[in-house]
Each structure stands twice: as structure tokens, then as C-alpha cells.
C-alpha positions as CSV (number, residue, x, y, z in Angstrom):
1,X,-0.2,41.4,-21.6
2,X,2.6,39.2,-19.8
3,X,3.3,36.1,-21.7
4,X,5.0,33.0,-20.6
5,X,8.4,31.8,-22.1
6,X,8.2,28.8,-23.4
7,X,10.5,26.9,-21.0
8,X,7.7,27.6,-18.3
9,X,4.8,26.0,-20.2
10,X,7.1,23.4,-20.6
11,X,7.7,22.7,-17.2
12,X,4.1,23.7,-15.6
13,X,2.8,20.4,-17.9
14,X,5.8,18.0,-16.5
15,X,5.0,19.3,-12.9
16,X,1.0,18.1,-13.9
17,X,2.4,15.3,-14.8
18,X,4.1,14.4,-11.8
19,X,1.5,15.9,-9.6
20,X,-0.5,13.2,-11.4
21,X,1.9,10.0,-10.9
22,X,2.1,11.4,-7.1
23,X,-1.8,11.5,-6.7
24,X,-2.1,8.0,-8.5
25,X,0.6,6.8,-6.1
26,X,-0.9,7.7,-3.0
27,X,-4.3,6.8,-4.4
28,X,-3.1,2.7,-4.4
29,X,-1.3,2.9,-0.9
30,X,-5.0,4.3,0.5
31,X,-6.8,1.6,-1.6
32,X,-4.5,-1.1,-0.6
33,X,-4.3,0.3,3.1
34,X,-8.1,0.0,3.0
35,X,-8.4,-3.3,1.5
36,X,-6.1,-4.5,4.4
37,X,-7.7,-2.8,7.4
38,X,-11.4,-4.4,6.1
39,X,-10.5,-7.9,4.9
40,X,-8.9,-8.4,8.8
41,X,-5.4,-7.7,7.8
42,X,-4.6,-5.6,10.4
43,X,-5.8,-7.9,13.3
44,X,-2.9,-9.9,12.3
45,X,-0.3,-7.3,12.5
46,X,2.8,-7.6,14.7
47,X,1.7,-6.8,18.3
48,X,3.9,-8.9,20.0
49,X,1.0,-11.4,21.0
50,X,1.0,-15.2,19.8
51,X,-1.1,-15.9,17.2
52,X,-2.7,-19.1,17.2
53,X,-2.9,-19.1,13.0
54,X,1.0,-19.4,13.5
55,X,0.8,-22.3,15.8
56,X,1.6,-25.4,14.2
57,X,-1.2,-28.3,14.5
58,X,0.3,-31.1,16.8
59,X,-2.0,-33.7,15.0
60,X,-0.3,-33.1,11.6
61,X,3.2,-33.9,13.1
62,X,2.3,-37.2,14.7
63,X,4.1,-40.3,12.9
64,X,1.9,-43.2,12.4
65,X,3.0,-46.6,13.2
């Protein structure tokens, strides 16, 4: 029967543990990325195209006399 040394069970647990950090990790980026691409986030992206929620309203400028 083969048996492990004790330095490999020691590392098989960190590498579960990091396997698990990584996992988590890339769990928020999908959730976030999601979130972004359904509340209309990504309609708003940099496409090179103006964007009339950046224009500012002329009205609001006007100095009353």
C-alpha cells in the first residue's frame, strides 16, 4: 500500500484551497459581467459613437437675467 508523505497532503489541501479562491474569483467577474450586460451596461460601452446621456443639457447652462 503506497502512502503519501506528509508534505504532499499538505500541499494537495493548499492547492484546494486556491483552486477554491480561483473558482470564487472567476465566479464574481461572471456575476458582475452578467449584471452589466442585463441592467444595459454594455449599451453604453466605448464604441466610439456619441452618446447623448453625455451631452450636456443646453437649458441648464442658460444664465437668467
Amino acid at each position: 500500500m503506497h502512502q503519501d508523505h506528509e508534505l504532499h497532503i499538505r500541499r494537495r489541501g493548499r492547492n484546494f484551497g486556491l483552486l477554491a479562491v480561483l473558482l470564487a474569483f472567476i465566479v464574481v467577474i461572471f456575476g458582475l459581467t452578467v449584471v452589466k450586460v442585463t441592467s444595459g451596461g454594455f449599451s453604453e460601452a466605448f464604441d466610439h459613437v456619441a452618446r447623448p446621456a453625455l451631452v450636456p443639457d443646453a437649458s441648464l447652462n442658460e444664465v437668467t437675467e
